[in-house]
C-alpha positions in Angstrom: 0.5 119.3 -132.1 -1.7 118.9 -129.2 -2.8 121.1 -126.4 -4.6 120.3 -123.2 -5.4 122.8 -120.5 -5.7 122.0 -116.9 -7.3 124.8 -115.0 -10.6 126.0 -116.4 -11.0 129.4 -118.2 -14.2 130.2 -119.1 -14.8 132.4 -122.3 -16.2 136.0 -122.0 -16.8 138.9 -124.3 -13.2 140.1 -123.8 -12.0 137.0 -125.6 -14.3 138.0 -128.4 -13.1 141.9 -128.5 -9.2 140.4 -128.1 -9.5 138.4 -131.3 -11.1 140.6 -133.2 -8.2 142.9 -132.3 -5.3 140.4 -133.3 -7.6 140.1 -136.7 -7.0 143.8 -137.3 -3.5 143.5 -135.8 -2.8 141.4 -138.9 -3.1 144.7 -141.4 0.3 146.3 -138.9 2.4 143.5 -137.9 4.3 141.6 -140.6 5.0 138.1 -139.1 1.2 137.1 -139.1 1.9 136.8 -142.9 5.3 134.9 -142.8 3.9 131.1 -142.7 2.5 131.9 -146.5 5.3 134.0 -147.9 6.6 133.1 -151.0 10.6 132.2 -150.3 11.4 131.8 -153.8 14.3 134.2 -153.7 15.6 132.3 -150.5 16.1 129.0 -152.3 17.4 130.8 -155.2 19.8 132.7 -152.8 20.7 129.5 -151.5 22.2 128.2 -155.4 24.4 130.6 -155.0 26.3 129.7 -152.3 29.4 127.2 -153.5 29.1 123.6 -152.9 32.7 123.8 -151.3 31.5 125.6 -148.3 31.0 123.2 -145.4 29.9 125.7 -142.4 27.5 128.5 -142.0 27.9 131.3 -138.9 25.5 133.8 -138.4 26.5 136.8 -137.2 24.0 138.7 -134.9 22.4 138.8 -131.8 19.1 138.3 -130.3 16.4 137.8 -132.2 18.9 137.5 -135.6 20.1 134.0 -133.8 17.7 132.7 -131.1 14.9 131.4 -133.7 17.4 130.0 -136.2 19.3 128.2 -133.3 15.9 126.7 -131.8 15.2 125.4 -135.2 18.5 124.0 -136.1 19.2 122.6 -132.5 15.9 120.7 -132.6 16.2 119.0 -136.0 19.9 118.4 -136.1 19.9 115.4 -133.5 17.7 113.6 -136.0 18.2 114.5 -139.4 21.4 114.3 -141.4 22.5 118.0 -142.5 25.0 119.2 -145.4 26.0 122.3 -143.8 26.7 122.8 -140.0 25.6 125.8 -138.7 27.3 128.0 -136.1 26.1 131.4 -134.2 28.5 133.9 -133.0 26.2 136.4 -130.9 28.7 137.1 -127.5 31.4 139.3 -127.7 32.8 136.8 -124.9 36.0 136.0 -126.0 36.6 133.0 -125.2 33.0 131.9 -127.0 34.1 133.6 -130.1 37.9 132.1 -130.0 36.3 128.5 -129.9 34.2 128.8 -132.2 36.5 129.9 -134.3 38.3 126.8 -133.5 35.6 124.7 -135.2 35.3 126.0 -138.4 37.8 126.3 -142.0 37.5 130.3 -142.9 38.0 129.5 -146.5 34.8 127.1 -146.7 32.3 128.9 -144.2 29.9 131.6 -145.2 28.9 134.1 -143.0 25.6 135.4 -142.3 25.5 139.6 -140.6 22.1 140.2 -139.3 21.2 143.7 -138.2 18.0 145.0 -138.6 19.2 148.5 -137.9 22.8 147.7 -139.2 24.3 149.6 -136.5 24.3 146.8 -133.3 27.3 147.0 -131.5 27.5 143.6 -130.2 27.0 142.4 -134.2 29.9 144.6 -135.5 32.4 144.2 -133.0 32.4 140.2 -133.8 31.8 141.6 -137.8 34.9 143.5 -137.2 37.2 140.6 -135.9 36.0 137.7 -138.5 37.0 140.3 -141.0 40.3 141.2 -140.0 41.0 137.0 -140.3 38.5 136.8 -143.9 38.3 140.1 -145.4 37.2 138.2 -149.1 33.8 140.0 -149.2 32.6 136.8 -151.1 32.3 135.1 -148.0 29.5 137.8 -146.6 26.1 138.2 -147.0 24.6 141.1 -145.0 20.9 140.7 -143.9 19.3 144.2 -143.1 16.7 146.8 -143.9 16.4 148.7 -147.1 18.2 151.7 -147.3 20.1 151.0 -143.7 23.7 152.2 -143.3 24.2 148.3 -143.5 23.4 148.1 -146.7 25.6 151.1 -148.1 28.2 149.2 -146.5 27.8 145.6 -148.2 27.1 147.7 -151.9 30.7 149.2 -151.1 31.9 146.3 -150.8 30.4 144.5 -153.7 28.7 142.2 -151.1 25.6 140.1 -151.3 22.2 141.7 -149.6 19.2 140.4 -148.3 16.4 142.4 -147.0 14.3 142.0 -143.7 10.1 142.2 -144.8 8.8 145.2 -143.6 6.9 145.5 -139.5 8.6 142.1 -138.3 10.6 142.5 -135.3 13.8 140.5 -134.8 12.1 138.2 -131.8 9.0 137.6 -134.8 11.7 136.9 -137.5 12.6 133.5 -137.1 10.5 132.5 -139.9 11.8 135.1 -142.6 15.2 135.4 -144.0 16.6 136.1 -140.9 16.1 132.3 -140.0 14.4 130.5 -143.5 18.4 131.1 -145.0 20.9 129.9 -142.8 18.2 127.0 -142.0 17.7 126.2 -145.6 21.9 126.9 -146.7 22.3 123.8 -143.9 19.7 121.6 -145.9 16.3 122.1 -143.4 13.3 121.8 -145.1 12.2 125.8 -144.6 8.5 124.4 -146.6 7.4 122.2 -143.9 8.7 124.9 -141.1 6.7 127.1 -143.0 3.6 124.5 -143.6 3.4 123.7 -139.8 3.3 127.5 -138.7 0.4 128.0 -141.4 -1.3 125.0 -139.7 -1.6 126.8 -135.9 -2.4 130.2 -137.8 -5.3 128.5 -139.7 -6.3 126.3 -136.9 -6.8 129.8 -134.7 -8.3 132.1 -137.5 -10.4 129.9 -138.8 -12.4 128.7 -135.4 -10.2 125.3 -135.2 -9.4 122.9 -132.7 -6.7 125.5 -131.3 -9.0 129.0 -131.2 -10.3 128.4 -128.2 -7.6 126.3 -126.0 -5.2 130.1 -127.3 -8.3 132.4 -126.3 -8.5 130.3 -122.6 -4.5 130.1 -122.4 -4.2 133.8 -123.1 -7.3 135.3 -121.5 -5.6 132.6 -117.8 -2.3 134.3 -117.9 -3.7 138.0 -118.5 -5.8 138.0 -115.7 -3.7 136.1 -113.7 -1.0 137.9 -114.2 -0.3 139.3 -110.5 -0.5 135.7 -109.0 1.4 133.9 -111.5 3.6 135.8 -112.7 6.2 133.4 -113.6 5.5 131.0 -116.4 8.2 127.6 -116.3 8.3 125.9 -120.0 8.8 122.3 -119.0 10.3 120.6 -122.1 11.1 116.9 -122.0 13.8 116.9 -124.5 17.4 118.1 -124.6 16.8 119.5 -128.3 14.0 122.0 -127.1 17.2 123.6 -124.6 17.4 127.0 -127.5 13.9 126.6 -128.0 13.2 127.6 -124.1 15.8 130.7 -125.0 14.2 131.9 -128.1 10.8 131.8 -125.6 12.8 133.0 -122.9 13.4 136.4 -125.2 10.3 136.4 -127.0 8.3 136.4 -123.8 10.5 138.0 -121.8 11.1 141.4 -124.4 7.4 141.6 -125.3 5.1 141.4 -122.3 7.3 142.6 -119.4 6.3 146.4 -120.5 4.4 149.9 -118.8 1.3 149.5 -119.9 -0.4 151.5 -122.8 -3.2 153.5 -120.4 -1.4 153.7 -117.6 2.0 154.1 -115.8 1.7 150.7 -114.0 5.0 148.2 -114.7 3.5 144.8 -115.6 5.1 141.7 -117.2 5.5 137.6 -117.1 8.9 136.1 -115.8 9.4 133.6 -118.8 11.5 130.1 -117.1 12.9 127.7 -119.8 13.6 124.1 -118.0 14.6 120.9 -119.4 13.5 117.6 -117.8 14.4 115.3 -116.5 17.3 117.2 -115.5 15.6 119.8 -113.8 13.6 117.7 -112.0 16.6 117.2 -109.6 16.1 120.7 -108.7 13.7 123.4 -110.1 10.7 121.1 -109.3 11.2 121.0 -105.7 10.4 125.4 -106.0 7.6 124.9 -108.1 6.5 122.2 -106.1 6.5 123.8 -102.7 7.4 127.2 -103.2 5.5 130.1 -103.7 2.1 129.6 -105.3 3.1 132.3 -108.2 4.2 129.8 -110.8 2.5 128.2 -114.0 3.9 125.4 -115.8 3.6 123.9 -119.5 5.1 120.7 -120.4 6.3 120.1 -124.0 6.6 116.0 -124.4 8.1 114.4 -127.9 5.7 111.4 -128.7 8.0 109.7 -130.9 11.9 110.7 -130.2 12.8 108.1 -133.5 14.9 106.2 -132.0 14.2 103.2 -130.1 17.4 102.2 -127.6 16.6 100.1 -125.0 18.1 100.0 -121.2 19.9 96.1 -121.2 18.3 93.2 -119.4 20.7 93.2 -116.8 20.6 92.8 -112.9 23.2 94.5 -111.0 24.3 92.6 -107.7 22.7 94.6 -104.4 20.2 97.2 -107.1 17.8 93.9 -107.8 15.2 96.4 -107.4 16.1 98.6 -110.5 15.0 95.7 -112.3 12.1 97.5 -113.0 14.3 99.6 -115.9 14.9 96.7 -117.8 14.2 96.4 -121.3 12.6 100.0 -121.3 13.6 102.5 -124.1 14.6 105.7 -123.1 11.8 107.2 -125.1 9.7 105.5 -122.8 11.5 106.3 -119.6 11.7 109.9 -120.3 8.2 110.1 -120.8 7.2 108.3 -117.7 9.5 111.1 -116.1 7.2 113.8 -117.8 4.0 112.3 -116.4 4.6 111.3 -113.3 5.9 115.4 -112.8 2.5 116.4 -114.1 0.8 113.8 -112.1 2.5 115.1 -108.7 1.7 119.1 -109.6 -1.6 118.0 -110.1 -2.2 116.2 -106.3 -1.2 120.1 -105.2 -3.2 122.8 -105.1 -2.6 126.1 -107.3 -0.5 125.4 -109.8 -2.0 125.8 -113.0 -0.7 123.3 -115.6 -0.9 122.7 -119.6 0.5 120.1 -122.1 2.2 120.6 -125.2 2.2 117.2 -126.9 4.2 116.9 -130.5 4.0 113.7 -132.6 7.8 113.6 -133.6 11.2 116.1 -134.2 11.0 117.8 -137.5 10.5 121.3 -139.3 6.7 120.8 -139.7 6.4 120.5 -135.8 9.1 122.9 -134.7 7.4 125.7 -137.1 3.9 125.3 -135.8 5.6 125.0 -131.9 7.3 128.7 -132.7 4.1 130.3 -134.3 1.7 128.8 -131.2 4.1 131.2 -128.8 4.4 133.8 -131.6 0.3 133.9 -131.4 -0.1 133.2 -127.5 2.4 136.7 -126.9 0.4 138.6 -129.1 -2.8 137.1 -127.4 -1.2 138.0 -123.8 0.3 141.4 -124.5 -3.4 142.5 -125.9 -5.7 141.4 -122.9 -2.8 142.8 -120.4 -2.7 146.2 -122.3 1.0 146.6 -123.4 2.9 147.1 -126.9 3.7 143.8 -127.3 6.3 144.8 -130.9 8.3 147.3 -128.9 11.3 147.1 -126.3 12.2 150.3 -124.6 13.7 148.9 -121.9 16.2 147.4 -124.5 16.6 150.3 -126.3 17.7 152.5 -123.4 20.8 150.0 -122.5 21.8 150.8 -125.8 21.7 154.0 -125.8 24.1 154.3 -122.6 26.3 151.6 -124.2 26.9 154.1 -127.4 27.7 156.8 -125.4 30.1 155.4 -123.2 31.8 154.3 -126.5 31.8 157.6 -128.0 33.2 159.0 -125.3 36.1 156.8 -125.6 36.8 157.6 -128.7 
């Protein structure tokens, strides 16, 4: 994976005091350790599961589905799967009746994620499914130790997995909470892991990405009041859940009070897609207000090599020019000549995300680059990156109003 910034940044002594903070960070907050962790137990879990089941659904919400869906959406365009993989987390009925649709209850296993085990949104869905598949073999509950979760599935005789300790559900994706259901559909969870390891060595240890993550971080943080809206560009339908899961990730941990003072502060995460949204997004970013950074993600080598005929069409001679092109180099030529217009403007700081192909090893290292650049943000602007308050307070009046019903 390659990065290239294009607005300078230079390096101060706050760079310096920020990184030696995410160093101590490391002793607190569990997903700095989750590229190593041994997953033994995962791909022994994963034996277990019958060779008759065909489907996998995850039940949860959040950050118990937005990793795992970024993952699986990316690789399954170009990789051949023995499991699908479906994610009820909407208590829209109609989304939860289709779904339904698609899969054979006697050959799909179902995966309930709840950190806390008491989610409402998790349940209500747990609730229904069970009413139509109440064989408890069909069940694996993924939770803490000792939650009320887990006294459930023991009462049930069901199969438990536990979360690893100080990892918050938008920093799960690479623990059980994404590793199994990615793994139970035939997703090399190694090379995920392996290409995560890669950006968190290449930053720890002084490589090519410590500084471009130091200048990235140390841009957005002080920048923060003028551009407070950061578009993820990504040339590629199978990055669409990735811009979600970054949606969430950035969205949940940097829009926060901050820790010495009662000032509200935060970055407006925007996921795009191009070339679609060239057709309309562009045109704000583009002449809108100057308040807007942008990061382009571009696929180097989509693996497949289609080609646009040889043909002339009576009265469009001029489209001629398309001829013979793949799309793989059509929708790159999109890509750059975006970036080359942004760059003829003024104020509009730009960076490029470039990744050689679609597979685990890429997707991993993609998700723990944003996993690192949040934590780098949220410590130069001075917030609790881990918690969500905000969050938390919805919840609260949501639980209320439901006891009072009842």
């Amino acid at each position: 994976m390659k990065n290239k910034l294009h607005f300078n940044t230079p390096l101060d002594s706050s760079n310096s005091s920020v990184f030696e903070n995410i160093q101590k960070e490391q002793e607190s907050i569990g997903y700095y350790h989750l590229p190593e962790h041994n997953i033994a137990s995962i791909l022994s879990y994963c034996e277990t599961i019958p060779c008759d089941i065909e489907s996998i659904a995850v039940i949860g919400i959040g950050g118990s589905s937005l990793g795992a869906k970024a993952v699986y959406e990316f690789i399954k365009p170009v990789e051949n799967l023995k499991r699908k993989l479906y994610f009820f987390e909407s208590t829209d009925p109609i989304n939860i009746k289709g779904i339904l649709c698609e899969i054979d209850l006697d050959k799909t296993h179902f995966l309930v994620i709840s950190k806390s085990g008491t989610t409402v949104e998790t349940f209500a869905i747990y609730k229904y499914i069970l009413s139509l598949q109440p064989n408890p073999k069909h069940y694996t509950f993924i939770t803490d130790p000792k939650s009320d979760l887990e006294k459930y599935a023991n009462s049930i005789d069901a199969t438990i997995l536990h979360l690893p300790r100080h990892v918050g559900g938008r920093f799960s994706v690479l623990s059980v909470v994404g590793l199994v259901p990615l793994a139970l559909c035939g997703i090399d969870i190694k090379a995920l892991l392996f290409g995560a390891s890669s950006i968190k060595k290449s930053f720890f240890e002084q490589g090519y990405l410590h500084d471009i993550l130091l200048k990235k971080s140390l841009f957005y943080a002080k920048n923060h009041a003028q551009y407070h809206i950061n578009c993820l560009f990504a040339y590629s339908e199978s990055l669409k859940y990735f811009c979600e899961w970054y949606v969430q990730l950035w969205g949940e941990s940097l829009g926060k009070k901050q820790r010495s003072s009662a000032f509200n502060v935060g970055l407006t995460p925007i996921g795009l897609i191009g070339p679609k949204d060239q057709h309309s997004f562009l045109q704000l970013i583009m002449e809108g207000t100057r308040d807007k950074s942008v990061t382009f993600i571009q696929i180097e080598d989509f693996q497949d090599e289609i080609k646009i005929p040889n043909t002339t069409l009576p009265h469009l001679e001029e489209l001629d020019s398309l001829n013979n092109l793949t799309f793989s180099q059509l929708i790159n030529m999109q890509c750059n000549s975006v970036m080359e217009a942004l760059q003829a403007e003024e104020n509009i700081p730009l960076d490029t995300i470039s990744i050689p192909k679609i597979d685990a090893q890429n997707i991993g290292a993609l998700i723990f680059y944003y996993e690192l650049l949040t934590s780098l943000v949220g410590e130069l602007m001075n917030v609790d990156t881990y918690n969500q308050p905000g969050v938390e307070a919805a919840k609260i009046i949501l639980k209320k109003k439901l006891k009072a019903l009842s």
